[in-house]
C-alpha positions as CSV (number, residue, x, y, z in Angstrom):
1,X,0.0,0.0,0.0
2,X,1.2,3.6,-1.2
3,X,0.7,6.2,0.5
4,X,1.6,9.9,-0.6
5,X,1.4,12.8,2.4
6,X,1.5,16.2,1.0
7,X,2.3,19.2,3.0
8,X,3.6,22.8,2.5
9,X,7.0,23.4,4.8
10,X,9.3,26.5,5.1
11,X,11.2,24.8,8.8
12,X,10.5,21.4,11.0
13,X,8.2,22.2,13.6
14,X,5.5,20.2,15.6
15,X,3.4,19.6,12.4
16,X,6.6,18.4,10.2
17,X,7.7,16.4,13.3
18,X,4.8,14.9,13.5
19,X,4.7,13.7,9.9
20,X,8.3,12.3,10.2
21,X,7.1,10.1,12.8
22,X,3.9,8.8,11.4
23,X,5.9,8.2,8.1
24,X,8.6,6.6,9.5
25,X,5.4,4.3,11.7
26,X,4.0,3.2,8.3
27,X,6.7,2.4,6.8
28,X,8.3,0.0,9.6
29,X,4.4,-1.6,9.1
30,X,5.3,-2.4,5.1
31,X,3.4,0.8,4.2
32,X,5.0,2.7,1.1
33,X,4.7,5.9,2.5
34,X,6.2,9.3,1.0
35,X,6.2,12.8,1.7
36,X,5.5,15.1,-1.2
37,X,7.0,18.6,-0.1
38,X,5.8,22.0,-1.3
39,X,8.3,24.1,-1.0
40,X,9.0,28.0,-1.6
41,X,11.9,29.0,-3.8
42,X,15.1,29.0,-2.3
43,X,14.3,27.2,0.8
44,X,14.7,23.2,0.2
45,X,14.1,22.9,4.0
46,X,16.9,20.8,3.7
47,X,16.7,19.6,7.4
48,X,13.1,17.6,6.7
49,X,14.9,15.9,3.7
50,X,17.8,14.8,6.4
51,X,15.7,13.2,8.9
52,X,13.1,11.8,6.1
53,X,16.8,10.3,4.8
54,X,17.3,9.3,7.9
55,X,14.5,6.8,8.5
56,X,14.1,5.6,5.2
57,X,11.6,8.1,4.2
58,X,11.7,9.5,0.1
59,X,10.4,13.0,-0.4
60,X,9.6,14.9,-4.0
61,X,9.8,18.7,-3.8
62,X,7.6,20.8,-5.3
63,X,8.1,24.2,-6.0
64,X,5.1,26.5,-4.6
65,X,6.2,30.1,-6.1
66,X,3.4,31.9,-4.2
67,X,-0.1,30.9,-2.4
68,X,-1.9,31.2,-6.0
69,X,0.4,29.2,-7.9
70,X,-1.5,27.9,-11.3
71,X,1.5,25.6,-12.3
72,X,1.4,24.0,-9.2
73,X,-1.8,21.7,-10.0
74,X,-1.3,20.0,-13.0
75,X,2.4,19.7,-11.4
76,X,1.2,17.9,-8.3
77,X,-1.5,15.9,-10.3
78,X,1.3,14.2,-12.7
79,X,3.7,13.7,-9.6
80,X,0.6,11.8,-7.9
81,X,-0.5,10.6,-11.1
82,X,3.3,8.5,-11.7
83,X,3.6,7.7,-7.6
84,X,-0.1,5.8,-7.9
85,X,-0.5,5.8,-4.3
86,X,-3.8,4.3,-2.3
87,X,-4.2,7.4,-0.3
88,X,-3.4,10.7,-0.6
89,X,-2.8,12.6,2.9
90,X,-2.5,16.3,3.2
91,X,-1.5,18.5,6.1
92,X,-2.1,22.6,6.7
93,X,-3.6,24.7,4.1
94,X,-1.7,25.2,1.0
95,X,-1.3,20.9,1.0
96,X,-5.3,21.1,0.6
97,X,-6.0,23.6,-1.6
98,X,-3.5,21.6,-4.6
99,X,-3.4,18.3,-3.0
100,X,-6.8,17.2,-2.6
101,X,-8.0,18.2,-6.1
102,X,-4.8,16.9,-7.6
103,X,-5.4,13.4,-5.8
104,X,-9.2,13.6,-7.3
105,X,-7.9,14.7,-10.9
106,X,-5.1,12.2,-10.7
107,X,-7.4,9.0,-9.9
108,X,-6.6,8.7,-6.0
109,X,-9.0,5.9,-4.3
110,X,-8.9,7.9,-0.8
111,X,-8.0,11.2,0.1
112,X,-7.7,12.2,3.6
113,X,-7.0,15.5,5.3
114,X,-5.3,16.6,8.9
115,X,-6.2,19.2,11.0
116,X,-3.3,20.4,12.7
117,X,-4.7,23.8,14.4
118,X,-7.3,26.0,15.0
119,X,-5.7,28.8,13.1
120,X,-7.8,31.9,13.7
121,X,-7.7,33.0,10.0
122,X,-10.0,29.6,9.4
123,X,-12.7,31.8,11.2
124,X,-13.2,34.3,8.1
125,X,-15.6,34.2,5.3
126,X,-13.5,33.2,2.5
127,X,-11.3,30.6,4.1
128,X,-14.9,29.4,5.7
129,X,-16.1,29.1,2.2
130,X,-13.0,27.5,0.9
131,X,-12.6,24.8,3.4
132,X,-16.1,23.9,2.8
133,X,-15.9,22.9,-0.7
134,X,-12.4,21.2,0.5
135,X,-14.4,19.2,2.7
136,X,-16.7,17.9,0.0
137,X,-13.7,16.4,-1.7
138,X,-12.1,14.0,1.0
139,X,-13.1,10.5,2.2
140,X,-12.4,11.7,6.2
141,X,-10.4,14.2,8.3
142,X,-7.8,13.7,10.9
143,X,-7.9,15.9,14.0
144,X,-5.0,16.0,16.3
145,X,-7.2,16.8,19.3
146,X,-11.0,17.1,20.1
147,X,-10.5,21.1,20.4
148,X,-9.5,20.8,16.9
149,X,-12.2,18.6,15.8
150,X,-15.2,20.4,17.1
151,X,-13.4,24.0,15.4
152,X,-13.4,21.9,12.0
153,X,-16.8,21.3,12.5
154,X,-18.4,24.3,14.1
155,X,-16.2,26.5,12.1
156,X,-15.0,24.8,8.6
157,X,-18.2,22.8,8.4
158,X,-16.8,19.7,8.2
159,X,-19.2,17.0,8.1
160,X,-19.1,15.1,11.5
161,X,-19.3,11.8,10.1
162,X,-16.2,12.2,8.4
163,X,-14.5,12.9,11.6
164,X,-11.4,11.2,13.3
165,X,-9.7,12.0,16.4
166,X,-6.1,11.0,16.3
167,X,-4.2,12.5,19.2
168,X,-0.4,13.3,18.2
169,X,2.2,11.1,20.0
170,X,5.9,10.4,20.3
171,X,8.4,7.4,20.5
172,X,8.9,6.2,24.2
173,X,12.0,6.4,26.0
174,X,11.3,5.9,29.5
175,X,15.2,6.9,30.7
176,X,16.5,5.6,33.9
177,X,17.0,7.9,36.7
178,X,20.5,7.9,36.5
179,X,20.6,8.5,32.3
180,X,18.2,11.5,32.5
181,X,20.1,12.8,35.6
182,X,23.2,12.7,33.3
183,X,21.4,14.4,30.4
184,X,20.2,17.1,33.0
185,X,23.3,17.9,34.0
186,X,24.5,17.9,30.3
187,X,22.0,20.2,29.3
188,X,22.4,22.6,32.0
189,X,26.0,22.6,31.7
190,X,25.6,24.0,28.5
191,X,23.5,26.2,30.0
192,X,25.9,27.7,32.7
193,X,23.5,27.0,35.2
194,X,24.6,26.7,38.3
195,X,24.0,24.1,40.5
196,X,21.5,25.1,43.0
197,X,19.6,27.5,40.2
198,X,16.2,26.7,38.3
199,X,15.5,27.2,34.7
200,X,12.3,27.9,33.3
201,X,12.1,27.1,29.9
202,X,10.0,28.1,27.1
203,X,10.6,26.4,23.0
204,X,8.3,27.5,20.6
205,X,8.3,29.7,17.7
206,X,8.4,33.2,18.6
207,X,4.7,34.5,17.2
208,X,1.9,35.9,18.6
209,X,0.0,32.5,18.7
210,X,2.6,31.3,21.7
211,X,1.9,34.3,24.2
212,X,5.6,34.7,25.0
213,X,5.1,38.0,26.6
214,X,3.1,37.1,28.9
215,X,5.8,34.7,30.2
216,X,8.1,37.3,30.3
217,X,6.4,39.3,32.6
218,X,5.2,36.5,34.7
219,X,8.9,35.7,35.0
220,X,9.8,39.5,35.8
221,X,7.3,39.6,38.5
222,X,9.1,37.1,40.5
223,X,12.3,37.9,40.2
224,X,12.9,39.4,43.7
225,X,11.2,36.3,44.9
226,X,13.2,34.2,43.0
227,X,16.5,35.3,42.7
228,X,18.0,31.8,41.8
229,X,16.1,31.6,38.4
230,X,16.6,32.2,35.1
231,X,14.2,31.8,32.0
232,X,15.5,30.3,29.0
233,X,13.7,30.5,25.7
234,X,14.4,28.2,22.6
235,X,13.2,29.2,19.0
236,X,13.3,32.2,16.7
237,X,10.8,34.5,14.5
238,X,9.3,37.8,13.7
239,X,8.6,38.5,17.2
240,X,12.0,37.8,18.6
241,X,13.4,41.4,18.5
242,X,10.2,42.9,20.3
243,X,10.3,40.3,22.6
244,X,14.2,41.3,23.6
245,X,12.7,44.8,24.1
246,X,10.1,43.4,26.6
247,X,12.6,41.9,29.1
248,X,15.1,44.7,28.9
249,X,12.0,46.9,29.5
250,X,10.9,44.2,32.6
251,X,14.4,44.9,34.3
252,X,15.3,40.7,33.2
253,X,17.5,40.9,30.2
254,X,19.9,39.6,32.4
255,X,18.2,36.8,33.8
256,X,16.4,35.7,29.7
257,X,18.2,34.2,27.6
258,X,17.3,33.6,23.8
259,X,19.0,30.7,22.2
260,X,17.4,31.0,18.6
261,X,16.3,28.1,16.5
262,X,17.2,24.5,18.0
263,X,16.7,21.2,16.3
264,X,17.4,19.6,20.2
265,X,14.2,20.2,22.1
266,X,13.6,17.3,23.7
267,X,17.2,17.1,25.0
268,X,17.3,20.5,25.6
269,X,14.1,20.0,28.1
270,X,16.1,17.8,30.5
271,X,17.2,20.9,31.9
272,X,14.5,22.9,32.8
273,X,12.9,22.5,36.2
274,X,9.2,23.7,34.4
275,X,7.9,24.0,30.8
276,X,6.3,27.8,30.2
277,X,3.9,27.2,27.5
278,X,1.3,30.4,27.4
279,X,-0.3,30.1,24.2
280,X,-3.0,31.9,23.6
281,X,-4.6,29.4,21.0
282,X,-3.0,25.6,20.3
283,X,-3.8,22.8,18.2
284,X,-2.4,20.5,20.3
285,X,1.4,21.2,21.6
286,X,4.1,18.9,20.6
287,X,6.5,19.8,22.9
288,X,4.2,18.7,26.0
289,X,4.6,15.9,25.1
290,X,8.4,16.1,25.0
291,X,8.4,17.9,28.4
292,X,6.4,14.3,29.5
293,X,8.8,12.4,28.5
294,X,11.7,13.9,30.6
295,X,9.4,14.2,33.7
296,X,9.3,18.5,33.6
297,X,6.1,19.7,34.6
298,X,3.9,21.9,32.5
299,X,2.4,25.4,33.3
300,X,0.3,26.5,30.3
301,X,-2.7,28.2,28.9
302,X,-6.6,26.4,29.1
303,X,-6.5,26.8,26.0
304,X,-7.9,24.7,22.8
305,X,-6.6,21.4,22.9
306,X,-3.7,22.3,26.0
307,X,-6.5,20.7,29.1
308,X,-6.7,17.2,27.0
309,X,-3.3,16.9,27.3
310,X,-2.3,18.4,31.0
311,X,-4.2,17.0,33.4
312,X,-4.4,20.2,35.9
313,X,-3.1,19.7,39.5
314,X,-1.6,16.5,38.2
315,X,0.9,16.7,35.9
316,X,1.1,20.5,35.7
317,X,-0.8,23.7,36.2
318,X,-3.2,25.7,34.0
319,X,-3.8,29.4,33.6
320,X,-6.1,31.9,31.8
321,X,-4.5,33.1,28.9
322,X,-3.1,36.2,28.6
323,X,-3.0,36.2,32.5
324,X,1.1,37.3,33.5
325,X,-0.3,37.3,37.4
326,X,-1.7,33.9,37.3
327,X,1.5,32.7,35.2
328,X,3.6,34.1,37.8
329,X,1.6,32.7,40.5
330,X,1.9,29.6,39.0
331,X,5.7,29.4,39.0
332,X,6.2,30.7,42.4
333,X,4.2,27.2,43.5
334,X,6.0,25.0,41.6
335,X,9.5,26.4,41.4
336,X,9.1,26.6,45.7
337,X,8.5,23.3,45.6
338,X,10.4,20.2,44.5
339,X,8.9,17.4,45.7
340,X,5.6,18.5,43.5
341,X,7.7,19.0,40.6
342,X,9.3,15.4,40.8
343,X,5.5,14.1,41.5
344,X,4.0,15.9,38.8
345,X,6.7,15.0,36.3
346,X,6.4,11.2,37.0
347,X,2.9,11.4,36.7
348,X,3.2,13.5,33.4
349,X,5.2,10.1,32.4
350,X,2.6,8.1,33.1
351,X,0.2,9.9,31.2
352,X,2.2,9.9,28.1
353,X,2.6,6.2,28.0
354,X,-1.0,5.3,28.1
355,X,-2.4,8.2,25.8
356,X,0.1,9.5,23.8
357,X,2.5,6.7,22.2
358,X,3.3,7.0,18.3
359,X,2.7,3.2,18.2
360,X,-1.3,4.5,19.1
361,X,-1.1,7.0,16.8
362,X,0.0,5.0,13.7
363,X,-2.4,2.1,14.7
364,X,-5.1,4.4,14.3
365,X,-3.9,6.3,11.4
366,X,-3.5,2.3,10.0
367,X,-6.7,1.5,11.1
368,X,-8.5,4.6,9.3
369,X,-6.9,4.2,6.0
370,X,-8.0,0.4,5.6
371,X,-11.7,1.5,6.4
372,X,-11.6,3.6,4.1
373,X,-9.8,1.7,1.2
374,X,-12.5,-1.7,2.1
375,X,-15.6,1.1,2.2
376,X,-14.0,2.2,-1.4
377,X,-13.6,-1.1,-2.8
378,X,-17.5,-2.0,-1.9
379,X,-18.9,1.3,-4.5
380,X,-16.6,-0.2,-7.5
């Protein structure tokens, strides 16, 4: 079985991490899968081809020279039509405007679509419009979170019945105590942190959508309080300049430090004593899941998909959005008190093993495309 996912990509974030891991899934199940990349000219986004190389996973690039793109069509329809793959999957916006009318042109059997967000630009007439006749075109929809699938409902008027929910998840490395204790103090070496210090730690791309501001001043707040803290915050975009502003203008420049673009996060997250995570809106939040997996407690947003994910009280603490004085509030508990950070790590642990595994993930992803192909096979 052939199966061709098609997304647009400028970087690897959650959504192009998630794809290398559910393509990496099918294959090791004797799926044929590929990845069909749209990309913009003079960015290859070399580091997706890498790790697709990596695990055995071809890509074909496509050129997208702008969002309207006539050429890129008929291009995508003759790639799809020479791959002759059972299923065509696409992911984010651009991948369904060309790839599910491609797939249809080019003879697919089943076409499937992922919701990765609940982007707010979704919410306005046109898009509204579009996504509905998108909708009519697809066998069934993948949403990473029930957030996610009510918004395509309520919002892009997808029909219900066509519905999946297919949380996100990631490989399982349960580390001994000893192995993450030397990759903590690996990480925080690196770091310069000293010994008896704490690191908050925020990694996301630096856009409104993540609410870093707000963990900026939470952090600022507390900084008489905590004097043995220090906020460290992983990733890079537009915002990044403004958001330097905002801690030299909190009085913390000294005490934030900006470490640009890493490809490391989940190492990198061994070292922080708490994840920051104030989104403002989230489709579902890879990197919890990373924090999970090296036992660091989450305070975040209640937010879209963020509450099916942390369990509040339990394996981390959630906020308001836009709320710096219940952020700060927030940290001052957990950073003042270890024994409920270990606790909530090892139960965020727990969590991640028994709803959030990539073997689950695949299984169902599996699972979905053979209903579809047998339901298929019974109209011929």
């Amino acid at each position: 079985m052939t199966i061709v996912h098609v997304m647009k990509m400028t970087g690897v974030a959650g959504a192009e991490k998630h794809l290398l891991l559910l393509a990496a899934g099918l294959r090791a199940r004797g799926l044929q899968a590929h990845v069909v990349m749209l990309v913009e000219p003079g960015n290859p986004v070399q580091a997706f081809r890498d790790a697709a190389a990596a695990e055995g996973i071809p890509t074909h690039a496509l050129v997208i020279q702008a969002d309207a793109d006539p050429t890129l069509l008929p291009r995508l329809r003759r790639t799809l039509r020479m791959m002759r793959p059972c299923v065509v999957h696409t992911h984010l916006l651009h991948a369904d405007v060309y790839g599910i009318p491609a797939a249809r042109l080019a003879g697919v059997p089943v076409v499937v679509t992922s919701r990765h967000n609940d982007n707010a630009f979704r919410r306005r007439g046109g898009f509204r419009q579009l996504n509905r006749a998108l909708w009519a075109g697809v066998d069934a929809g993948i949403a990473i979170s029930e957030s996610v699938r009510r918004f395509a409902v309520e919002i892009e008027g997808a029909p219900p019945a066509k519905m999946r929910t297919i949380p996100y998840g990631i490989a399982l490395e349960r580390l001994q105590p000893a192995d993450l204790a030397a990759l903590r103090d690996s990480v925080r070496a690196e770091l310069e942190a000293a010994p008896d210090e704490l690191l908050v730690g925020m990694a996301c791309r630096l856009v409104e959508q993540k609410g870093v501001q707000y963990g900026i001043r939470a952090f600022a707040s507390l900084r008489d309080r905590l004097a043995a803290a220090r906020l460290v915050i992983a990733g890079d975009g537009p915002l990044r300049a403004a958001l330097e502003a905002e801690a030299r203008a909190c009085g913390v420049a000294n005490r934030v430090r900006f470490l640009g673009w890493r490809d490391d996060v989940p190492r990198l997250l061994a070292g922080f004593d708490v994840l920051l995570m104030p989104s403002l809106w989230e489709g579902f939040g890879l990197v919890i899941l990373e924090a999970m997996s090296r036992r660091v407690p989450v305070i975040a947003s209640h937010v879209s998909a963020i509450p099916e994910i942390v369990t509040d009280g339990e394996t981390g603490l959630l906020v308001p959005p836009r709320d710096a004085d219940a952020l700060a509030a927030a940290l001052a508990l957990l950073l003042g008190d270890y024994v409920l950070r270990r606790h909530m790590g090892l139960l965020a642990e727990d969590r991640l093993e028994t709803h959030f595994s990539a073997e689950r993930m695949v299984s169902q992803t599996v699972a979905l495309y053979k209903e579809l192909l047998q339901r298929r096979s019974k109209t011929l």
